[in-house]
C-alpha positions in Angstrom: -38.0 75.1 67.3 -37.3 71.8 66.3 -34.2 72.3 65.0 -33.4 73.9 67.9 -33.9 70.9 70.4 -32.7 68.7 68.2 -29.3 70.6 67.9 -29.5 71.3 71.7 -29.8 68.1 72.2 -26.8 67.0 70.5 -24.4 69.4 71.8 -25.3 67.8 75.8 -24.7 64.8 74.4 -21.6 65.8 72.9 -20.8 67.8 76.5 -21.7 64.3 78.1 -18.8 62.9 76.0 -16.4 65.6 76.7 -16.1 67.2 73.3 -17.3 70.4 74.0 -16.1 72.8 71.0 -15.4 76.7 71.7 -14.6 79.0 68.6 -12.7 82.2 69.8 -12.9 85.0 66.4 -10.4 86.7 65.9 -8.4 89.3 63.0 -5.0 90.5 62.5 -5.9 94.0 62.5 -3.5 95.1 65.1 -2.3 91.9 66.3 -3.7 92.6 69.8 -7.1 90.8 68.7 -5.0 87.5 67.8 -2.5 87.3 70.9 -5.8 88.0 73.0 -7.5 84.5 70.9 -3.8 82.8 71.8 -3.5 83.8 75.2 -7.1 82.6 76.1 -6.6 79.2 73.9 -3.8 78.4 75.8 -5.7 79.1 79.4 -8.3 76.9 78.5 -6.3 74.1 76.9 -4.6 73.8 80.5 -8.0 74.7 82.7 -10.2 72.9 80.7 -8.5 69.8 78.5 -11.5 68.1 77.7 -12.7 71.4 75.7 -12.0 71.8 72.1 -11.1 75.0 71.5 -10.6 76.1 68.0 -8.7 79.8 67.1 -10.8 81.1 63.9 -9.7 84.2 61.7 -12.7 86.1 60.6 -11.5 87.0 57.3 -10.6 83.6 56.2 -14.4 83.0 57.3 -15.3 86.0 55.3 -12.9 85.5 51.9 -11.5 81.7 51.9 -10.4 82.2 48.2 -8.6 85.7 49.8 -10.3 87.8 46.2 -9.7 90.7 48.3 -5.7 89.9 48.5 -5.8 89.2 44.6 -7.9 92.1 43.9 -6.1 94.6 46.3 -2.5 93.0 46.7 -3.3 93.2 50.1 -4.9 91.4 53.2 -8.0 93.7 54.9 -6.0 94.4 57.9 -3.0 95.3 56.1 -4.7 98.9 55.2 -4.6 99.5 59.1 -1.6 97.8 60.0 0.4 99.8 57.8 -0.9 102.8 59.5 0.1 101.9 62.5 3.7 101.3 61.7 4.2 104.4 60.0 2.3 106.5 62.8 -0.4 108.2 60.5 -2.9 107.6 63.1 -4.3 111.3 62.4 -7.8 111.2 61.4 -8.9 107.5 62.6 -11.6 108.4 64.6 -13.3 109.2 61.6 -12.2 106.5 59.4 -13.2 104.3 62.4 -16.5 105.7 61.9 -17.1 105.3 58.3 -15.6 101.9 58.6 -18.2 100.8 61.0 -20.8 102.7 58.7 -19.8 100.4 55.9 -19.9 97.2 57.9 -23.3 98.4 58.8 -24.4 98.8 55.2 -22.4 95.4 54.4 -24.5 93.4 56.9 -26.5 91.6 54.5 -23.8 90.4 52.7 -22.2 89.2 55.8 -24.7 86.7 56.8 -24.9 83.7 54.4 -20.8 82.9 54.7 -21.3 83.4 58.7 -24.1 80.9 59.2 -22.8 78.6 56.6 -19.9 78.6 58.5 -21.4 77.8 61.8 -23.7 75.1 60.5 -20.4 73.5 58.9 -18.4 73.6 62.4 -21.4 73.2 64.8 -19.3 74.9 67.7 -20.9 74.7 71.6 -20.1 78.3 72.3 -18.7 81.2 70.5 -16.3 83.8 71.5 -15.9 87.2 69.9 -12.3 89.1 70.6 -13.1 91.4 68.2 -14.9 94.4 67.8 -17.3 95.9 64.7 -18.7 92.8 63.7 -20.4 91.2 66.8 -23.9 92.4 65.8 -23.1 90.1 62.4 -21.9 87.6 64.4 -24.3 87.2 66.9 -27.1 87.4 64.3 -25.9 84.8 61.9 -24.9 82.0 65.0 -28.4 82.9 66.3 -30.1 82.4 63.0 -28.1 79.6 62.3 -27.7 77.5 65.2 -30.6 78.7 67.6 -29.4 78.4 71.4 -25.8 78.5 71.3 -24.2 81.0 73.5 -22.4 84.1 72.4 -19.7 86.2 74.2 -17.9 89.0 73.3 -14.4 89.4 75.2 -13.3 93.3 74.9 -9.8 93.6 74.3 -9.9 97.3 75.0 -10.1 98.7 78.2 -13.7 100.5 77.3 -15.9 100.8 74.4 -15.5 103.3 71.7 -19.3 104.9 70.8 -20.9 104.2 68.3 -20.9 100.5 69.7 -17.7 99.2 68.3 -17.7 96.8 70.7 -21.0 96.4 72.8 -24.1 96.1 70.6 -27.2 96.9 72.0 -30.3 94.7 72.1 -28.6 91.6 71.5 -29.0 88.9 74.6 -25.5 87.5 74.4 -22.7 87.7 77.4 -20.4 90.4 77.5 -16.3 90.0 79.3 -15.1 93.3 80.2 -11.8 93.9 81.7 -12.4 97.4 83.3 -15.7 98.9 85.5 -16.1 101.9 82.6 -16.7 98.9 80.0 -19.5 96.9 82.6 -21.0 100.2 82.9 -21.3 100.8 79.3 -22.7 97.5 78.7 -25.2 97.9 81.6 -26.4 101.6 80.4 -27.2 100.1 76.6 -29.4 97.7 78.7 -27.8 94.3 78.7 -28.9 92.3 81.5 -26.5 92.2 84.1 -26.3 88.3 84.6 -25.0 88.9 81.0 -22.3 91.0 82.0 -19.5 89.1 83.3 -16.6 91.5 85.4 -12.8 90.5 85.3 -10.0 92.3 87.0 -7.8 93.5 83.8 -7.1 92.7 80.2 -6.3 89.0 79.6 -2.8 88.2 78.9 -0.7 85.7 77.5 0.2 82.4 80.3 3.9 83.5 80.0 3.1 87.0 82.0 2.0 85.1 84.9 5.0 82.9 85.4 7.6 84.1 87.2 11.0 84.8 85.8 14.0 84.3 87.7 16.9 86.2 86.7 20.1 88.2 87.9 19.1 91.8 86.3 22.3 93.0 86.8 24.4 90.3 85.5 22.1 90.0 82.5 22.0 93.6 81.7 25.9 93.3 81.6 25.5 90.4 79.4 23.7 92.3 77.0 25.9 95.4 77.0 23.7 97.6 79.0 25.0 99.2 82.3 23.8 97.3 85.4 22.7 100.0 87.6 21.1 102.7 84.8 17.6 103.3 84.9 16.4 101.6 82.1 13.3 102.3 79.5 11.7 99.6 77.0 10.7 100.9 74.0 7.9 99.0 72.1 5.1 99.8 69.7 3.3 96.5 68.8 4.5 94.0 66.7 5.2 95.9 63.8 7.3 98.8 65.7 6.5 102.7 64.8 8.6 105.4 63.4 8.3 106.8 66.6 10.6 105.0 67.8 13.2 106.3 65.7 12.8 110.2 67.1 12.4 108.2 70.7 15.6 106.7 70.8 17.4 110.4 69.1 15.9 112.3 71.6 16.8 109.6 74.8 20.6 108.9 73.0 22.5 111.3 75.5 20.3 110.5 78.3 18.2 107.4 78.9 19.6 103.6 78.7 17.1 101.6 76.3 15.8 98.0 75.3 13.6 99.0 71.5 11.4 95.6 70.7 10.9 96.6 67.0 8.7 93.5 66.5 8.9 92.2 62.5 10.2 95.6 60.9 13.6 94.2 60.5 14.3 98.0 58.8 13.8 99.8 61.9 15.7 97.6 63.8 18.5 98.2 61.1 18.3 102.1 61.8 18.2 102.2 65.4 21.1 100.0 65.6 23.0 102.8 63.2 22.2 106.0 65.6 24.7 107.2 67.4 24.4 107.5 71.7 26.3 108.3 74.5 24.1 106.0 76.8 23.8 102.2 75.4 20.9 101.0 73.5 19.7 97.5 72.8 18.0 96.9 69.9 15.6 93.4 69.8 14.1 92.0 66.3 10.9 89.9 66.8 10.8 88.0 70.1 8.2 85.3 71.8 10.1 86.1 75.1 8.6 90.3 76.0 8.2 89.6 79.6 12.1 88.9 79.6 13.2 91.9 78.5 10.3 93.7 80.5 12.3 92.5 83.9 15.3 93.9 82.7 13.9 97.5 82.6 12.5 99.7 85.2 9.7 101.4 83.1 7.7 101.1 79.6 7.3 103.5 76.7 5.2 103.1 74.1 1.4 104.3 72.6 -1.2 103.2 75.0 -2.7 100.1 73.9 -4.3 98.1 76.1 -2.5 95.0 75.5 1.2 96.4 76.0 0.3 98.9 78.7 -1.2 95.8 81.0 2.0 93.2 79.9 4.0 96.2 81.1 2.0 96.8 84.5 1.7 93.3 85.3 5.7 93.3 85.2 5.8 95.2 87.6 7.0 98.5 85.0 5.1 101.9 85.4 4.5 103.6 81.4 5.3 106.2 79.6 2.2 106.9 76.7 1.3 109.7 75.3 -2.4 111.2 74.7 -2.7 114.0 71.9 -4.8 114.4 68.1 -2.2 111.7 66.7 -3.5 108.9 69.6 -6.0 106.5 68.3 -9.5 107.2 69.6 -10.1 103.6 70.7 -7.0 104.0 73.0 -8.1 107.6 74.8 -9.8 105.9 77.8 -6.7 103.9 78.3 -4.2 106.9 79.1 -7.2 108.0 81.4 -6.9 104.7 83.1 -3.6 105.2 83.6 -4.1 108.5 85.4 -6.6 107.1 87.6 -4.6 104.9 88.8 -1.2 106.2 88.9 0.8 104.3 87.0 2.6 106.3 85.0 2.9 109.6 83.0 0.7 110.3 80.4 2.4 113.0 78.3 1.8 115.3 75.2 4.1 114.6 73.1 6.7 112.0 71.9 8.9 115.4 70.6 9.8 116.1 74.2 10.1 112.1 76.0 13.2 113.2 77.3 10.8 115.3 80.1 8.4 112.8 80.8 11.4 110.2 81.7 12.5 112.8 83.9 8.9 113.3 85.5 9.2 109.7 86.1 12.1 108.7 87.8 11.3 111.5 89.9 8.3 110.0 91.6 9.5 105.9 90.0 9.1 104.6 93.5 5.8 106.4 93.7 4.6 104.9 90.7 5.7 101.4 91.3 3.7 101.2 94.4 0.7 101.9 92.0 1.3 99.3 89.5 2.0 96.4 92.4 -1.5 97.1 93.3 -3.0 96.2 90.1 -3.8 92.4 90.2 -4.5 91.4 86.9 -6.1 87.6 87.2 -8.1 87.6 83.8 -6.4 84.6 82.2 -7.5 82.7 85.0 -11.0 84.3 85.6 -12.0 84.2 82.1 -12.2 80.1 81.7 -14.4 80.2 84.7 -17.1 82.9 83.0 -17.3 80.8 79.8 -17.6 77.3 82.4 -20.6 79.5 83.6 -22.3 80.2 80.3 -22.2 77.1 78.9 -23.5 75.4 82.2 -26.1 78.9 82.1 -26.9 77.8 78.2 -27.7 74.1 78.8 -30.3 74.6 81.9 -31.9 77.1 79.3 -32.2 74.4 76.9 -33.3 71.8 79.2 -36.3 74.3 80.5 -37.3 74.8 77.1 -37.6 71.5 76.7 -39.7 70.7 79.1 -41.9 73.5 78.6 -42.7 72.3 74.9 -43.4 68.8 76.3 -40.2 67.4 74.8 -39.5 65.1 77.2 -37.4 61.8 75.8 -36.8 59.0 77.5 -32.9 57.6 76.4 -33.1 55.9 73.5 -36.1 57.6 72.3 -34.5 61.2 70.6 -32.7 61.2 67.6 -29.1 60.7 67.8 -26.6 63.3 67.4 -25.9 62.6 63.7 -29.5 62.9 62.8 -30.1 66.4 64.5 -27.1 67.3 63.0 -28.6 66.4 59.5 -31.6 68.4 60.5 -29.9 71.2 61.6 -28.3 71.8 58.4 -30.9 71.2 55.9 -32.0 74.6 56.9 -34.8 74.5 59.4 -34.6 77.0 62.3 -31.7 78.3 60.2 -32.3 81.7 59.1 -31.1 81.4 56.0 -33.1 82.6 53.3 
């Protein structure tokens, strides 16, 4: 308990001084998890400058040295990566599974690097964008550095069972961008001052800012007709083989914009199929919500990143929901029926239909997506303001009800609880 004050203590000083430090954790698996950590560095570097935020990739957390790179010849994430860009997606839910199962029995294992880490960087508050390894998280910062707040941000729409995301019995803060993900966090028990509501999935600044541009002329510009309905094509940041029977089976039909990410390959062979309609093939760019004003609506799978940086452009989708979808994405083509904003469809085999089923109702579905008002990048800033304000009246009750009531001048300084802190007591580290 000690520790604890003394380390409490130190962090309101340090809030006093305007150096509050918060840690967003994050992996590359997917990419989503890491444009999520961006997106939300960036809000809170402009809403709240006297923060330090700090970006922090589990993995290098977990394996500094990378053994598992020189052991494998290959990154963790790269297993799952390289699934997605070749579409062999059957099966995951499964895999998911064992996966978690294994990070279960791992547990152990993972708590010495975790606290060491936290009693090395001494953050104020510590955000999760990740899913899996929260209960590892939370335990180690709790054990570690008793007091400090801990928040998981979902970057899915809703949690996929068995508790990928929302751990129960843990008193930490959840973020959750959709009412199915609150209502999973409130039905595992969490309190419900704990359970923080935003209005969507946040996004990077950039999809906020408005974008002033002559479509027409710039369509022209790029070789694309003007006044053609027009799809874009993308797949994450490492593109999909999908795309290759998309754009064969849309070639006579459908004008296109494919965002192939960094598979420079893919990009090669879509720019060598032959079409009657033009296509516009784009290589790795910063600048999506550019080439999502120059189309009319989105195609893609339905992750929960792209399918909300296509709706906040104003684009209704095109996804499709069958065996091959991955099973932490099925609520997010029901979310998209819910709310009308797009066609959810069987099958990639047959796109050509679904276009067709959407330009007949476009105008229908556009309504749908203008009422989605996606304010998370600027809601979220204000939820962790709230916890960390939430966090220090804890501290300050607990220390008055242990009678540690210091006069300035009289508590140790922040170096010396520091010092304290890390020699281990309050620690949990065995």
């Amino acid at each position: 308990m000690t520790a604890h004050r003394n380390h409490a203590r130190a962090r309101d000083r340090e809030r006093a001084t305007n150096t509050t430090t918060v840690d967003l954790i994050y992996f590359n698996a997917g990419g989503g998890h890491r444009a999520s950590a961006l997106a939300l560095e960036a809000a809170l570097q402009r809403q709240r400058p006297s923060w330090r935020v700090r970006t922090v990739d589990l993995f290098a957390v977990l394996d500094p040295q990378e053994r598992f790179r020189a052991l494998t010849g290959s990154r963790p994430e790269d297993w799952y990566n390289k699934r997605l860009a070749r579409g062999w997606t059957l099966g995951m839910t499964q895999e998911l599974k064992l996966l978690q199962a294994a990070i279960r029995l791992g547990h152990p294992l993972l708590m010495r690097p975790l606290q060491e880490h936290w009693l090395r960087t001494e953050p104020d508050l510590v955000v999760s964008l990740i899913p899996n390894f929260n209960r590892a998280l939370y335990q180690s910062l709790a054990g570690a550095l008793p007091g400090v707040p801990y928040a998981t941000l979902l970057t899915d729409l809703a949690d996929l069972p068995p508790n990928f995301w929302i751990e129960a019995g843990q008193p930490q803060h959840f973020i959750c961008g959709t009412a199915r993900a609150v209502e999973q966090a409130l039905a595992l028990g969490h309190d419900p001052r704990r359970v923080h509501a935003t209005s969507g999935m946040i996004l990077r600044p950039e999809f906020y800012e408005p974008i002033e541009i002559e479509r027409c002329a710039e369509r022209a510009r790029l070789g694309l007709d003007p006044r053609r309905p027009t799809g874009l094509v993308l797949f994450g940041g490492h593109g999909s083989r999908t795309m290759l029977g998309i754009a064969q089976r849309l070639a006579a039909t459908t004008q296109t914009i494919f965002l192939c990410g960094h598979n420079q390959a893919l990009a090669a062979k879509l720019r060598t199929l032959p079409g009657v309609v033009p296509r516009l093939v784009v290589e790795f760019t910063s600048d999506i919500p550019y080439y999502m004003r120059l189309a009319d609506f989105f195609i893609g799978k339905p992750g929960p990143g792209s399918i909300s940086e296509a709706v906040q452009q104003g684009l209704p989708v095109i996804v499709v929901d069958n065996a091959w979808t991955m099973p932490q994405e099925r609520y997010n083509a029901e979310w998209i029926r819910d709310n009308g904003l797009g066609v959810v469809h069987t099958s990639f085999r047959t796109i050509d239909q679904a276009v067709a089923r959407l330009l007949d109702r476009l105008e229908d579905f556009q309504a749908s997506v203008r009422r989605i008002d996606n304010r998370a990048l600027f809601e979220v800033p204000d939820i962790l303001a709230a916890i960390l304000a939430q966090a220090s009246t804890v501290t300050s009750a607990e220390a008055f009800a242990t009678g540690d009531r210091h006069t300035p001048g009289a508590a140790p300084g922040p170096e010396r609880a520091r010092t304290r802190t890390r020699s281990g007591q309050g620690s949990g580290i065995t």
